[in-house]
C-alpha positions as CSV (number, residue, x, y, z in Angstrom):
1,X,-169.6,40.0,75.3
2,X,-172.1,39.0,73.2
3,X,-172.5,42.4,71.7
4,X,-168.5,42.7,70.8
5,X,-168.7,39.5,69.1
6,X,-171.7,40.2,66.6
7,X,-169.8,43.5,65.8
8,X,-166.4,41.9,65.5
9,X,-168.6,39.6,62.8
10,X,-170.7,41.6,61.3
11,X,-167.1,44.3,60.4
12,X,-165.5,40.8,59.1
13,X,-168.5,40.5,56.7
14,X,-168.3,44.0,55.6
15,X,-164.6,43.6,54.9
16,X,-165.1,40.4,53.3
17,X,-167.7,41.9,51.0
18,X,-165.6,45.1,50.4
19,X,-162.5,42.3,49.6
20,X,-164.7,40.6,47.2
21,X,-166.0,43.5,45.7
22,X,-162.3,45.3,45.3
23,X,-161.7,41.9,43.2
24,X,-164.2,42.2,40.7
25,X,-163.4,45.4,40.4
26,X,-159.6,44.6,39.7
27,X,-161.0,41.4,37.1
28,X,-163.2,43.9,35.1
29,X,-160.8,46.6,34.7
30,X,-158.3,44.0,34.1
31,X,-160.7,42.2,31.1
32,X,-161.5,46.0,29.4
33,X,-158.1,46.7,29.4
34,X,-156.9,43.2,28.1
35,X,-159.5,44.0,25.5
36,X,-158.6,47.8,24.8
37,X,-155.3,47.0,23.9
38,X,-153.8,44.5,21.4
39,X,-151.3,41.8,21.7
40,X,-147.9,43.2,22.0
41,X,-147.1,40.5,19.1
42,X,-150.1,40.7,17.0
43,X,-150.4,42.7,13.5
44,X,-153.8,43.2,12.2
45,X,-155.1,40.3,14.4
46,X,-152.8,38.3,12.6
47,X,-149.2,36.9,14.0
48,X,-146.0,37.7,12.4
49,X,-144.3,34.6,11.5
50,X,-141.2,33.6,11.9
51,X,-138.5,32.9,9.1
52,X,-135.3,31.0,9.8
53,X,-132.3,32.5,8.3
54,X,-130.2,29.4,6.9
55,X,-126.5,30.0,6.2
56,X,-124.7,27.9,4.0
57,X,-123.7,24.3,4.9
58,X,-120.4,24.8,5.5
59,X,-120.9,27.7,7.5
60,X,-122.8,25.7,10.5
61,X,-120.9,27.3,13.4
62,X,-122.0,30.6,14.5
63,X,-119.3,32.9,16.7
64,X,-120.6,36.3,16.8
65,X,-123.9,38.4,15.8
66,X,-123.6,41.9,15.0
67,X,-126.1,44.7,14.1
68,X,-124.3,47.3,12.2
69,X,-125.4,51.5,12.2
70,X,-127.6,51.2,9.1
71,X,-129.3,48.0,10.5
72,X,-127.8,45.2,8.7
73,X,-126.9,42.1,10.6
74,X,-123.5,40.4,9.8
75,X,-122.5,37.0,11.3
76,X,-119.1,36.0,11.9
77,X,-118.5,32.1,11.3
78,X,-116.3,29.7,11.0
79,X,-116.1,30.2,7.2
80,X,-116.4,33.7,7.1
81,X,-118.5,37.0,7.6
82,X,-122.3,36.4,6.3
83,X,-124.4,40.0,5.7
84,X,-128.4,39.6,6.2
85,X,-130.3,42.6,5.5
86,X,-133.8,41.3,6.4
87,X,-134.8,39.3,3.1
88,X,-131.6,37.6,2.3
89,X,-128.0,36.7,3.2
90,X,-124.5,37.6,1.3
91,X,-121.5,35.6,2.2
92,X,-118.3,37.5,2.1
93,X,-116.1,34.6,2.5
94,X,-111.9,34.9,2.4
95,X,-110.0,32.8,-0.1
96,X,-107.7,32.3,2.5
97,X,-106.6,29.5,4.8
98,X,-109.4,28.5,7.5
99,X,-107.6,30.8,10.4
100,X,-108.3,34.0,8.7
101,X,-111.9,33.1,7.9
102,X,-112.7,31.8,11.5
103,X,-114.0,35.2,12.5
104,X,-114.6,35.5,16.0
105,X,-115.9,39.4,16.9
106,X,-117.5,42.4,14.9
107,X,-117.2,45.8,15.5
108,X,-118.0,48.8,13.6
109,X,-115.2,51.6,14.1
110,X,-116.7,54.2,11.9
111,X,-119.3,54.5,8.9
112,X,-117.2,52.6,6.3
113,X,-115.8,49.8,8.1
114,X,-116.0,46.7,10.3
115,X,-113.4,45.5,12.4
116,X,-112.9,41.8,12.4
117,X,-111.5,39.8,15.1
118,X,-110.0,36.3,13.4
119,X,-108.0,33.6,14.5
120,X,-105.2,35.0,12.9
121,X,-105.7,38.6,14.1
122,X,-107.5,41.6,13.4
123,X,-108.8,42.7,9.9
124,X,-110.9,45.6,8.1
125,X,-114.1,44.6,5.8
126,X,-115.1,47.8,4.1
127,X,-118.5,48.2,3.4
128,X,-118.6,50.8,0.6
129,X,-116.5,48.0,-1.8
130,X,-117.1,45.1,0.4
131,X,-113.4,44.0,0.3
132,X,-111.2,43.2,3.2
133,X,-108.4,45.1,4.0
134,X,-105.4,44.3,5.5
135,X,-104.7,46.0,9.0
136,X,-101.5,47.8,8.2
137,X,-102.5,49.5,5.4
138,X,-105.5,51.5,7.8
139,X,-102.2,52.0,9.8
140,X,-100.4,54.0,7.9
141,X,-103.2,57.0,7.5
């Protein structure tokens, strides 16, 4: 009995040691490759930072967020549609009462315009002569 005992402890201390060996293995490769690789966020060792994109004042409530097919972001808000192309931000607000500027959804239908959703309906924004254009007009084509 004796005999199965010291071999039932003497494999538990090989497999411990194998165990313990397996995780220093697993910590080194784990360090090299940590240190083979860089920081998915860094740029030459150095961190992008952050810029906040402020809208005007009046323009404080945010409804939609679009990316467009060339890359340009365009925000619909309470006070209109708001263009940011990475370095700075172009309102194209209506002269219009607030219902029209309240814009509530963007989509691109094809290469030369966006399709707005407002509060009071749908309307075009074309991008080649960034002017709006009334829906019944695209209609009629």
């Amino acid at each position: 009995m004796n005999k199965i005992t010291n071999n039932t402890l003497r494999w538990q201390s090989y497999i411990n040691r194998l165990f313990f060996l397996f995780l220093l293995l697993c910590t080194i490769f784990e360090v090299c490759a940590a240190n083979s690789k860089p920081f998915p966020f860094s740029y030459g060792n150095q961190y992008k930072s952050f810029k906040n994109i402020l809208l005007p004042h009046d323009a404080n409530q945010v409804n939609t967020i679009f990316q467009d097919n060339s890359g340009l972001i365009w925000v619909g808000t309470k006070n209109g549609l708001f263009s940011y192309d990475g370095y700075r931000i172009q309102d194209y607000v209506l002269e219009a009462d607030s219902e029209t500027k309240d814009i509530f959804s963007i989509v691109q239908i094809d290469s030369v315009r966006l399709c707005l959703g407002t509060g009071r309906g749908i309307l075009f924004f074309n991008l080649f002569t960034e002017q709006y254009e009334p829906v019944n007009a695209q209609l009629k084509r």
